[in-house]
VMD Tcl script that draws the C-alpha trace (Angstrom):
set ca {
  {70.86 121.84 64.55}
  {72.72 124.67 66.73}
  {72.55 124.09 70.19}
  {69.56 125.05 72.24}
  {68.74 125.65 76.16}
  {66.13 123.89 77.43}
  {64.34 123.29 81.04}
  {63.34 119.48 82.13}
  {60.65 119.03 83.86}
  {61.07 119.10 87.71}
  {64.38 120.89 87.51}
  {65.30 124.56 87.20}
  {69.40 124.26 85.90}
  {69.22 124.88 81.95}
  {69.81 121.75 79.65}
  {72.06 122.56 76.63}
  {70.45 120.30 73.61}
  {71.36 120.06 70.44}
  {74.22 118.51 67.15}
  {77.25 120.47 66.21}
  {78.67 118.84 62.73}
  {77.24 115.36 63.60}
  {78.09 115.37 67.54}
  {74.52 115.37 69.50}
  {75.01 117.22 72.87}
  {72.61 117.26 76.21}
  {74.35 117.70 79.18}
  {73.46 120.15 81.94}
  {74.65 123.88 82.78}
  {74.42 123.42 86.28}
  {73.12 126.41 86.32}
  {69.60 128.29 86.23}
  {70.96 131.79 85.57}
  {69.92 132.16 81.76}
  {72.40 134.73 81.59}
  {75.35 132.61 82.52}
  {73.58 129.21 80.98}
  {73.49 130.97 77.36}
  {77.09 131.58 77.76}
  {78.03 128.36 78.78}
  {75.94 127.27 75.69}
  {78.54 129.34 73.44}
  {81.46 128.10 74.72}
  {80.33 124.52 74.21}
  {79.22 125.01 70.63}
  {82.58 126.98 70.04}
  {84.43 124.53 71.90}
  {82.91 121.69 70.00}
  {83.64 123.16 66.23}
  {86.98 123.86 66.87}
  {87.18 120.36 68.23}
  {85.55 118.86 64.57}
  {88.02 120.93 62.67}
  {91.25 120.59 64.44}
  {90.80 116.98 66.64}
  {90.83 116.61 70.18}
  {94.31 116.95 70.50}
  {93.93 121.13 69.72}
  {91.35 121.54 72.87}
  {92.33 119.67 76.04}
  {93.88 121.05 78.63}
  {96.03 119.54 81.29}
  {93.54 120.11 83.76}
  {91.62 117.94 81.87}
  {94.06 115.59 80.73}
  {95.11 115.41 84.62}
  {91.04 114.80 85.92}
  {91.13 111.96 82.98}
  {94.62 110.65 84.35}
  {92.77 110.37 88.49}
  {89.54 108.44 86.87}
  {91.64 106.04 85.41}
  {92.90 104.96 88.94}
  {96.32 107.40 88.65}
  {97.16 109.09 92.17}
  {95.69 112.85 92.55}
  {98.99 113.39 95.07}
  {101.25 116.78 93.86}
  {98.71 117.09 91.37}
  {95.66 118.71 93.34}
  {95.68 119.38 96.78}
  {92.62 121.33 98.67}
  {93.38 122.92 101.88}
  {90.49 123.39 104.58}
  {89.87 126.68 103.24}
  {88.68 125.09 99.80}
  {92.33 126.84 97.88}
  {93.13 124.37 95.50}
  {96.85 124.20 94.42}
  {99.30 121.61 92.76}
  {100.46 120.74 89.74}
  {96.97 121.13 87.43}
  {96.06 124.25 89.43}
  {99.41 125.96 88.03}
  {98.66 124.43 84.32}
  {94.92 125.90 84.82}
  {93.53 126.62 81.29}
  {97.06 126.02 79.47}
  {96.30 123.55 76.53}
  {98.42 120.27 76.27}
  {100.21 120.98 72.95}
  {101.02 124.30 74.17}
  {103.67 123.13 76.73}
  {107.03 122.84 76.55}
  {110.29 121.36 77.98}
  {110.12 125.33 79.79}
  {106.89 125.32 81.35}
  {107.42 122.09 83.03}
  {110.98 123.06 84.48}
  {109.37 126.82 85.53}
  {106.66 124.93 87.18}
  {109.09 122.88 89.12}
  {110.90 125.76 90.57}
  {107.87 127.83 91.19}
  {105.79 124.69 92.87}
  {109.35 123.75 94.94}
  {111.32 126.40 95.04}
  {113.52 125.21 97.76}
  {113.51 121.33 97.23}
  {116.13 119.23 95.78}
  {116.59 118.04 92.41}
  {115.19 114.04 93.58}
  {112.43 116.34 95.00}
  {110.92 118.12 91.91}
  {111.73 115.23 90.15}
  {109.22 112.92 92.65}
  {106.77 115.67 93.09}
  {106.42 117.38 90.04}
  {108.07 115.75 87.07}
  {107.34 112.11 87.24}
  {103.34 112.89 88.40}
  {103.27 115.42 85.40}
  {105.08 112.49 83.12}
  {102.50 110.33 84.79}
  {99.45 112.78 83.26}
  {100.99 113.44 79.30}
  {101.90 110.17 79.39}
  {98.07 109.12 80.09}
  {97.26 111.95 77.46}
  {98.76 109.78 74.90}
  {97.00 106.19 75.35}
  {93.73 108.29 75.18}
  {95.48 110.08 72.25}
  {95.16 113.41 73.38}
  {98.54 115.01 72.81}
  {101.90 113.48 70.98}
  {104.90 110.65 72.09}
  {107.76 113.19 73.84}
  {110.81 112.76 75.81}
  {110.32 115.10 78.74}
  {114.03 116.00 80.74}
  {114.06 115.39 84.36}
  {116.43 116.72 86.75}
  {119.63 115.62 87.41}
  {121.37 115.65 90.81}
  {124.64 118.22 90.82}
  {128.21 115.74 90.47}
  {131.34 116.50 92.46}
  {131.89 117.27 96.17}
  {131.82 120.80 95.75}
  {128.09 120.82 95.51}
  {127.29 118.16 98.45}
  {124.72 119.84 100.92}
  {124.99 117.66 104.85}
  {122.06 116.89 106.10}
  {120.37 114.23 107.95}
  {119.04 112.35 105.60}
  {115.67 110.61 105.84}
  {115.60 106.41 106.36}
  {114.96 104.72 102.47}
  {116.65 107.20 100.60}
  {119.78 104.51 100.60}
  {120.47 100.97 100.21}
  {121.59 98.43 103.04}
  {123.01 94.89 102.73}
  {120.77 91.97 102.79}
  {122.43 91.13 105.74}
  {121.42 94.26 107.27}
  {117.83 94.22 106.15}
  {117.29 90.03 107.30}
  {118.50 91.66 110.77}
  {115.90 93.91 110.46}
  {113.25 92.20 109.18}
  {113.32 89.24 111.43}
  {112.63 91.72 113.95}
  {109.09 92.60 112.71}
  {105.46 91.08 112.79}
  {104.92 88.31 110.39}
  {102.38 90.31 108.28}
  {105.14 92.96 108.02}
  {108.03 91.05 107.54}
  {106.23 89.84 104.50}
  {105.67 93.30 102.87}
  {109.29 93.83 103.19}
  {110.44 90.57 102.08}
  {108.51 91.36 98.88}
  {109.68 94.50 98.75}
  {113.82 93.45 99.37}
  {113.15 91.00 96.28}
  {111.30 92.60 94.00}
  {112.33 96.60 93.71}
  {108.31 97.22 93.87}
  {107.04 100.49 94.93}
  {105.07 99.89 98.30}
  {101.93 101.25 96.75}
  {102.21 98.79 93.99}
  {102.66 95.98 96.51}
  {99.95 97.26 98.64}
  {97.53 97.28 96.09}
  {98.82 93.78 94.20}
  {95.93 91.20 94.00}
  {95.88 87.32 93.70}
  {94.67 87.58 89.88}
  {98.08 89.85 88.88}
  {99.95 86.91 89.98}
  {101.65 84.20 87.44}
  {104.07 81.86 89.27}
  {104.00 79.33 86.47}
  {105.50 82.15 84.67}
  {106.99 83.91 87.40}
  {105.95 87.05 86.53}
  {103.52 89.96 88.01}
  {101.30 92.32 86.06}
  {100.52 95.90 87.52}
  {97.90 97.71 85.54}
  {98.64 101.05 87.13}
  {101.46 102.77 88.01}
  {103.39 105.65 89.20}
  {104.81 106.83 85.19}
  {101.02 106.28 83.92}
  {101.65 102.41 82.67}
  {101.55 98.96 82.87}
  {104.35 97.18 83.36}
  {105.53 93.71 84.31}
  {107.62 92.80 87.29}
  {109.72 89.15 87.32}
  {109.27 86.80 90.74}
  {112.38 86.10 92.55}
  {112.32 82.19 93.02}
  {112.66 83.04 97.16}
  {109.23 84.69 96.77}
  {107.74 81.71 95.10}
  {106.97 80.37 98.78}
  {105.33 83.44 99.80}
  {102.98 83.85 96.89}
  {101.82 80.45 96.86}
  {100.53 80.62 99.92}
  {99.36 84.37 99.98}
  {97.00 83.83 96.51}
  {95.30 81.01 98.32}
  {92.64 83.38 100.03}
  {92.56 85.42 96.90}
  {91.91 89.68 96.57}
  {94.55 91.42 97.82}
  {97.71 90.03 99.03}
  {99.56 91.78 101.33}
  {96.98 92.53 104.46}
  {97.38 93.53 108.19}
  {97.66 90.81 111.25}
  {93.96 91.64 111.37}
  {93.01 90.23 107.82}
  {92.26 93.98 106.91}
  {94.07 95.11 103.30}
  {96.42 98.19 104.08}
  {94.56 101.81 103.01}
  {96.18 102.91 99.46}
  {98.60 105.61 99.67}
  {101.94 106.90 98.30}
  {103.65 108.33 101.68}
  {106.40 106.06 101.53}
  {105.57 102.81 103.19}
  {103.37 104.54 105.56}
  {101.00 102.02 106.24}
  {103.46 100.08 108.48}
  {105.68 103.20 109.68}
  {104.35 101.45 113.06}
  {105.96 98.57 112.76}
  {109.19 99.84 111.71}
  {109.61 101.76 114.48}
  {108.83 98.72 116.74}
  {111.19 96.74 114.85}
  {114.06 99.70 115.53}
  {112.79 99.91 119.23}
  {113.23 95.79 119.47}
  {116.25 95.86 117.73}
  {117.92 99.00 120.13}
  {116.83 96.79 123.37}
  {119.53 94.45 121.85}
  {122.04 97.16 121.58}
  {121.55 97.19 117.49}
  {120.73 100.27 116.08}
  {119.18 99.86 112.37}
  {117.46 103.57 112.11}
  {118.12 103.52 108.75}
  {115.40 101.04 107.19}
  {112.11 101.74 105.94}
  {110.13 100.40 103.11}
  {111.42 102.65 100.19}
  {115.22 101.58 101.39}
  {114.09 98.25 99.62}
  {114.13 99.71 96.49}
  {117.19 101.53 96.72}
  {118.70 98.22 97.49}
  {117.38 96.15 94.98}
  {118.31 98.58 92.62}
  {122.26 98.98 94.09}
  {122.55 95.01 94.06}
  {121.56 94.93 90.67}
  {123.48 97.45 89.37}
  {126.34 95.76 91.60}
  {125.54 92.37 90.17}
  {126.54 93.57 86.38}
  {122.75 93.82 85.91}
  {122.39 95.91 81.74}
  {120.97 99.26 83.18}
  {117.83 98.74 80.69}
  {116.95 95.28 82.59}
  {117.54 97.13 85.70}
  {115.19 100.34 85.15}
  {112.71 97.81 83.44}
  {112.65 95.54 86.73}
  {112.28 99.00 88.54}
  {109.97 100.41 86.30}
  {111.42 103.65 85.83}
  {110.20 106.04 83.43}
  {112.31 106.03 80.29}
  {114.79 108.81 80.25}
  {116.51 108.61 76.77}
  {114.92 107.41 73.07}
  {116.69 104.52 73.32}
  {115.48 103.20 76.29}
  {111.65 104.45 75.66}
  {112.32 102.01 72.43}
  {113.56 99.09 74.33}
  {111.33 96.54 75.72}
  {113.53 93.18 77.35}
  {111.93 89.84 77.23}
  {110.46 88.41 80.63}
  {113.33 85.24 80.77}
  {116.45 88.02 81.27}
  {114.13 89.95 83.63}
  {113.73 86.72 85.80}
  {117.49 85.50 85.66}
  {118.24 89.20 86.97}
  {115.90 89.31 89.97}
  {116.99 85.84 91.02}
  {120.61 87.43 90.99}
  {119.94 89.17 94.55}
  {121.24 87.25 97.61}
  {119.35 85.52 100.00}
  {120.98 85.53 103.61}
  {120.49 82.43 105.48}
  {118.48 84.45 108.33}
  {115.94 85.66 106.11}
  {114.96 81.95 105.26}
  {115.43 80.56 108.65}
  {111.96 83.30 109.72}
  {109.42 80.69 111.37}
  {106.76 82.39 108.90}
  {108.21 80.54 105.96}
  {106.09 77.53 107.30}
  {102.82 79.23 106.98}
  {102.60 82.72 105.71}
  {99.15 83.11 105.79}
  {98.39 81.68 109.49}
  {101.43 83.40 110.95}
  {100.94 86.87 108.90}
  {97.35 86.55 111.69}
  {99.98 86.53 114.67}
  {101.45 89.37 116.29}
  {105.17 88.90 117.25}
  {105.26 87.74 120.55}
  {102.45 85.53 120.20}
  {104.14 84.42 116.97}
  {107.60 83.62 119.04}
  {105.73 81.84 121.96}
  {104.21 79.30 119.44}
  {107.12 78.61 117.96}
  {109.20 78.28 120.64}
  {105.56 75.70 121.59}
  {106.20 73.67 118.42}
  {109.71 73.45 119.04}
  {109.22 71.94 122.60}
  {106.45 69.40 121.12}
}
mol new
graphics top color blue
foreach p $ca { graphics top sphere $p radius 0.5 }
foreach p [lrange $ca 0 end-1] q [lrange $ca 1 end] { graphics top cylinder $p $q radius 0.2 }
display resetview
């Protein structure tokens, strides 16, 4: 039967009731205008027959496909943003009504230079291609729109094009050397997030999230359901972490939590969750005459990725162990076995110094202690 409006009992908003070609409707106008209800009626019915003749895939929008792509745990960041005013901006806000299989290669690149007109290529390649990737990407699994190879970016070759600036700590790669200097220098808890970050290539909102239960050391292997590109994907455990994890899955839920038991709040702002104790490991480290400004969470990355790469790592392994979103059809086609993942990560050096960190005994205690109370019971035990 066509759709009807209809008023339940206690409630003035209109009710929109009915079956369009087999597909029973009753959801609410939100509205008890019956003006604005009955027209909200038609665009349901309309929107619903075109949906039973031409499939989903004809109808949603990217708004939509974007909303679907947050519920399903994906980060809202770049994609809507609110200001105090109640303007709403982003990515979906400047796709507003445009369907899904009516953009193209151009809309996505005009987007980028209208949303960041002044940023770099990385830039609009972090905040607006991969989180629109992320979204068509998502679009697919719930088969809403096709499988397509979306360009990103690339950064301008040759010296002639080199902007100087200061450039912002993680955005390069440091020795292992370098980063055991550094980490010894921090809290246990902390030096623990970066000691999984240095051997692993996560993202630190992948390891901030990363529970007891998405941990395999028998296989050496770790499962992330969600992710920045809009999949899962698998990341190998370097044998150095094996340690670490086995005493970190012990008190099960999340791994990686504060000095005060507390798990670290979810967010993509590079690492910021411990931007704290970075700069209290530069401040300790500049008291010693060392200066290591250049170190922050994301550097791990960088790093693992450079030592890989330096290591005669295959570049598919390496963007696999990295999880980067597939850039060519031959990569988007190639899916490596866990073993050559594994004998990869374990390719990355381990400096002495990092293992000789008094934490190695007992991450879990010592990840409770703060630095100096962690130092004065060690240098305890080491007098007993």
């Amino acid at each position: 039967m066509p759709l009807k409006l209809i008023q339940r009992k206690g409630s003035d908003n209109w009710y929109v009731r009915g079956t369009v070609r087999g597909q029973s409707v009753f959801e609410s106008t939100g509205t008890c205008d019956r003006k604005v209800a009955d027209e909200i009626r038609v665009k349901i019915e309309s929107r619903l027959l075109a949906e039973s003749v031409h499939g989903k895939k004809a109808l949603v929008t990217f708004e939509e496909a974007a909303d679907a792509y947050i519920a399903s745990g994906g980060s809202a960041r770049f994609l809507i943003k609110v200001s105090p005013a109640g303007k709403v901006s982003g990515i979906a806000a400047h796709f507003r009504g445009k369907l899904l299989k009516d953009l193209s290669q151009a809309d996505l690149d005009m987007a980028a230079r209208v949303l960041f007109p002044k940023a770099s290529a990385e830039t609009r390649n972090r905040q607006c291609y991969t989180p629109f990737i992320a979204v068509w990407n998502n679009a697919v699994v719930n088969q809403w729109a096709e499988t397509r190879q979306w360009r990103r970016p690339r950064k301008p070759k040759g010296t002639n094009v080199t902007i100087l600036k200061r450039e912002r700590a993680g955005t390069k790669p440091v020795s292992y050397d370098r980063a055991a200097q550094f980490v010894s220098s921090m809290t246990p808890a902390t030096a623990q997030i970066m000691t999984a970050l240095f051997y692993s290539g996560m993202r630190p909102i992948e390891l901030f999230t990363l529970e007891a239960k998405d941990i395999n050391l028998d296989a050496r292997w770790i499962t992330i359901d969600k992710t920045k590109t809009g999949e899962p994907r698998g990341v190998p455990i370097h044998e150095f972490l094996v340690p670490l994890y086995t005493s970190l899955i012990t008190r099960g839920g999340i791994l990686f939590r504060s000095h005060k038991g507390e798990p670290y709040p979810p967010t993509e702002e590079f690492g910021g969750q411990i931007a704290n104790a970075v700069t209290g490991a530069r401040k300790r480290l500049a008291k010693k005459g060392i200066v290591i400004n250049e170190i922050s969470p994301y550097t791990a990355r960088h790093t693992v990725s450079t030592q890989l790469v330096i290591n005669g790592v295959h570049p598919h392994i390496k963007d696999q162990i990295l999880g980067h979103a597939a850039d060519d059809m031959s990569r988007y086609y190639t899916h490596v076995p866990q073993q050559p993942l594994i004998e990869a990560i374990n390719t990355l050096p381990v400096p002495p110094a990092w293992r000789m960190m008094g934490w190695w005994q007992d991450p879990v205690y010592w990840s409770r202690c703060l630095l100096r109370k962690a130092g004065r019971q060690a240098r305890e035990r080491q007098e007993a």
